[in-house]
N, C-alpha and C positions, 0 to 999 in steps of 0.2 A: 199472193204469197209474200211476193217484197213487202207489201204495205204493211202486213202482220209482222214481220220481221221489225221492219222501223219502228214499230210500236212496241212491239218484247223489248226491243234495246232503251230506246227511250224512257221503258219502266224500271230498268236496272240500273238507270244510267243516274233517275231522280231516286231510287231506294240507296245508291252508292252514297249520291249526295247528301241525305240526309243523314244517311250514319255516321258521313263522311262529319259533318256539320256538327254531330252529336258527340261523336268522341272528340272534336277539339272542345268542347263545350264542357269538357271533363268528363263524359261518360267512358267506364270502364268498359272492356274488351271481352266479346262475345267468351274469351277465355277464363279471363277475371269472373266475369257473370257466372259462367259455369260453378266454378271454385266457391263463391258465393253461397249458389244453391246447395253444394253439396253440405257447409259449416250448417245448411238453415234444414236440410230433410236427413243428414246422418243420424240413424237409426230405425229400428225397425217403424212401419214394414218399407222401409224408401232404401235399405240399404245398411251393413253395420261399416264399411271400411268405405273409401273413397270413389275405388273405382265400381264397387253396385252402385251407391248412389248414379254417378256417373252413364252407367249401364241405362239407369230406370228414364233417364232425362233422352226424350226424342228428337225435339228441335227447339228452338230457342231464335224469337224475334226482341231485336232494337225496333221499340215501339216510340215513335216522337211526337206522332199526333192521334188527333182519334178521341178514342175513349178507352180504359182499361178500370177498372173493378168498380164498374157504374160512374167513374166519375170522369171527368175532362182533364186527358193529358196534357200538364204542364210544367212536365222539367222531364228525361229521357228517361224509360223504364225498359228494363228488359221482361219479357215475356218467357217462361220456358212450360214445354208440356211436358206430363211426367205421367210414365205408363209403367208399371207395374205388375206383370201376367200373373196370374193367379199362380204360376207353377214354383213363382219367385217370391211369393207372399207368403209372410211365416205364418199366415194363420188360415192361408190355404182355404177362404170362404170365396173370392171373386177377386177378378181383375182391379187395378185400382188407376183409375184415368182422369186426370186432372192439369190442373194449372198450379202456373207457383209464377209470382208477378215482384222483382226487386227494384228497389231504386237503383238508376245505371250509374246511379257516382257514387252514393255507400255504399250499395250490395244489401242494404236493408231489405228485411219481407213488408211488402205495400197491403198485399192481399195473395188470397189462396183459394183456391178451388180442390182441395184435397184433408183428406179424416187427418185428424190430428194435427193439423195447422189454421184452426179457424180461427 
């Protein structure tokens, strides 16, 4: 049990770090990112006022390494998922579940996993 313990902490401790890393590196704030998305999916069906967009947006990761829209991260991107229930959709055909991927120092759109933003 200890051991898994040291190891949960250890993972939080390097995911701290690297955000940590990332926003002095100029990346903007899990906040900013949000605010972001909302200027880049305001309108139907993602939302028409701030805070639906807001609503539709589920979690949202500071991505530093890895890979994100097939290519090899090399400068901080934020990641956000964006869910949509069909009951919230103005066109009321199906839920709508995707990705929306920004640069973490402009808030530019990288790439998109959602209708209307390819």
């Amino acid at each position: 049990m200890r051991a898994r313990w040291i190891v949960g902490v250890a993972a939080a401790v390097l995911l701290a770090a690297a955000q940590t890393a990332a926003l002095a590196a100029g990346a903007m704030s899990e906040r900013q990112a949000r605010a972001a998305a909302v200027q880049i999916l305001k309108g139907d069906p993602y939302g028409k006022t701030d805070a639906q967009v807001l609503k539709n947006i589920t979690t949202s990761q500071l991505v530093t390494a890895g890979s994100a829209c097939g290519k090899k991260v090399t400068r901080p991107l934020w990641q956000l998922q964006v869910f949509v229930p069909k009951a919230r959709n103005p066109s009321g055909d199906n839920d709508i579940k995707g990705y929306l991927v920004i640069d973490a120092g402009t808030g530019k759109l990288v790439c998109a996993g959602l209708p209307l933003l390819d």
